[in-house]
N, C-alpha and C positions, 0 to 999 in steps of 0.2 A: 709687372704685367699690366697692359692694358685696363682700366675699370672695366672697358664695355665689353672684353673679351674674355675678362673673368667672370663678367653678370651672365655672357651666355656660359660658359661653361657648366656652371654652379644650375642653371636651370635645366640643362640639358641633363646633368647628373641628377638632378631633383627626379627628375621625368620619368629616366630609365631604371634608375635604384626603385621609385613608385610599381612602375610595372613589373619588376623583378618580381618585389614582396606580395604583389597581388597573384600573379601567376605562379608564385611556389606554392602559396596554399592550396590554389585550386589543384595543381598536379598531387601535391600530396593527399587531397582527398578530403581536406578539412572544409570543402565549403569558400565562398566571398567575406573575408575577412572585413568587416565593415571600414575601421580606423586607417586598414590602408588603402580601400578605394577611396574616402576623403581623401587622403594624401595624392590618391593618383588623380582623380579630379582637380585638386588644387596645384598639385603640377603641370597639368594640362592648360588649365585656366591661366597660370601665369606664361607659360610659353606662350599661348593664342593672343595674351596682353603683349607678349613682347614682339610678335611677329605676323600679327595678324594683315598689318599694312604694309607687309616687305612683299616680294614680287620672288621669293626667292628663302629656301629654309636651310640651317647647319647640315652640313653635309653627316657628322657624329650622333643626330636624332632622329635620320630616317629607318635604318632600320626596325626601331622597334615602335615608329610611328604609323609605319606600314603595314606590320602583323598585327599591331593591336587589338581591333575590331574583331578581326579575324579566328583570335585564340579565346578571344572573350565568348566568340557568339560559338564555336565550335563544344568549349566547355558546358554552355546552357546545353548543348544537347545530351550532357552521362550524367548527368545528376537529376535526383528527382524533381518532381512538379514543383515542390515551395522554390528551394534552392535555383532552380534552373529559373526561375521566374524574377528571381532577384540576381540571378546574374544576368539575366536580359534586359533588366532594368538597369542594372550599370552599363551594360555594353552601348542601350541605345543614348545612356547619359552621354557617356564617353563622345562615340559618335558622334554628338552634336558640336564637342568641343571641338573634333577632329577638323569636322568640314569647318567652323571658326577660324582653326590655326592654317588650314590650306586654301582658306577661298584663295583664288585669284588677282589678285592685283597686276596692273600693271603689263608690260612688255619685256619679253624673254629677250636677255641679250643678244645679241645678232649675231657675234660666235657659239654661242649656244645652241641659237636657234637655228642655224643651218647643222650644226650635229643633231638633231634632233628631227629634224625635219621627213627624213625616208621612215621614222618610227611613226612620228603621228600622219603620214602619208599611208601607210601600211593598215592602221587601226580605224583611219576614217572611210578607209574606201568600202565599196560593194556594201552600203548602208552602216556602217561602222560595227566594229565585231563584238564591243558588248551590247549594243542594241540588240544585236541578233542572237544572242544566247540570254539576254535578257526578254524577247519576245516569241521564245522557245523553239526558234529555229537551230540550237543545237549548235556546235563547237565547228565552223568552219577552219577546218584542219590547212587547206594552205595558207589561207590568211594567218592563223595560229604561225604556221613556220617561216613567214615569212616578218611576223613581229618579234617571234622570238632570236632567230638569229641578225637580225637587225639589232636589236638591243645587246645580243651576245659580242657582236661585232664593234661597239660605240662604250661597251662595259668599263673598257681602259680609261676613256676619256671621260666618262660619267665621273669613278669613284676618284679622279686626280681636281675634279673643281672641289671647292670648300662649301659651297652652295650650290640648290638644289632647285630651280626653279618650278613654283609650286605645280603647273600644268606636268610635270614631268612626274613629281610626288603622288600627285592624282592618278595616274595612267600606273604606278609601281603598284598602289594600293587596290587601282581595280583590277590587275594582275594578280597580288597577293590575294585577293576576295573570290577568285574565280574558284573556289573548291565550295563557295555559298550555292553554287548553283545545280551541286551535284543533286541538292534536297530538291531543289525543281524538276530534275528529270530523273527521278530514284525510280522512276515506273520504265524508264527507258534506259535497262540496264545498260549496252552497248555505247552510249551517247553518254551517259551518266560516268564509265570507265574513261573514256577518250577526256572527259574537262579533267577526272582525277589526275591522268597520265600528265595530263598538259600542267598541270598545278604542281604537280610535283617537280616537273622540268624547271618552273619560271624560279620557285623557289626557290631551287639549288641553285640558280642561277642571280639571284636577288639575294637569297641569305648566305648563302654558301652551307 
């Protein structure tokens, strides 16, 4: 085997076995396991070493790259005050690794990027759709259907490349993060139901 395609594999594995062990304890109820968030920081950290200046991530570490954040900052909400405080405190550790390993570099290939193109057509128009559920005008529902089955539609063609290009990884993540916002509109039950609904769609549709 390849040296450079066994260096990724071995880190990718690193990565996802890290995030397993951290997220079994917290499901089981014991708490942030200290020894293995190091582990999952130093897994993080080595991937962002490795791919920080690619334009493009392993097609076999997005998915659990994607929920990360996600499951970490959800968890800080059922646990008590200390606990919940030190799991927010990893989560926003993590998070910084995150945007490290995903910044941006570079140009999307031009095969790519014309697959791609009616999706980020779709998210940027009418002020772009997480701006506007970010400055709490609320879950515009045809822009929503019209990103989600665009993406449903392009799915084949996504999980058959081996790489991921990182603007695409961004756009997965801030889809997987759309259930953050439900806490921002918890006062506005109806609007609050409609992101849950939509989050639960993208996800089955992103994790299966």
């Amino acid at each position: 085997m390849d040296n450079g395609i066994s260096k990724e594999n071995s880190l990718i594995d690193n990565f996802v076995q890290a995030e397993i062990n951290v997220l079994v304890e917290l499901r089981m109820g014991n708490g942030l396991h200290e020894k293995e968030v190091v582990k999952l920081v130093g897994a993080l950290t080595a991937c962002a070493d490795e791919w920080e200046n690619r334009e493009s991530i392993p097609q076999n570490a997005i998915q659990t790259l994607i929920e990360l954040y996600d499951e970490l900052y959800n968890f800080s909400l059922i646990y008590n005050e200390e606990e919940a405080t030190r799991i927010m405190d990893a989560a926003k550790q993590i998070k910084a690794l995150i945007h490290r390993w995903t910044k941006e570099t570079g140009e999307i290939e031009p095969e790519k990027a014309e697959v791609l193109a009616k999706l980020f057509k779709y998210i940027n128009e009418d002020g772009h759709f997480f701006k506007k559920l970010q400055n709490g005008k609320g879950l515009d529902e045809q822009q929503f259907e019209r990103i989600y089955h665009e993406l449903e539609s392009i799915s084949n063609q996504i999980y058959a490349w081996e790489t991921l290009p990182k603007v695409l990884v961004n756009t997965q993540i801030a889809l997987c993060e759309m259930d953050l916002y439900i806490y921002q509109y918890q006062e506005q039950h109806e609007e609050a139901d409609k992101i849950y609904d939509a989050h639960e769609r993208i996800m089955a549709l992103l994790i299966g």
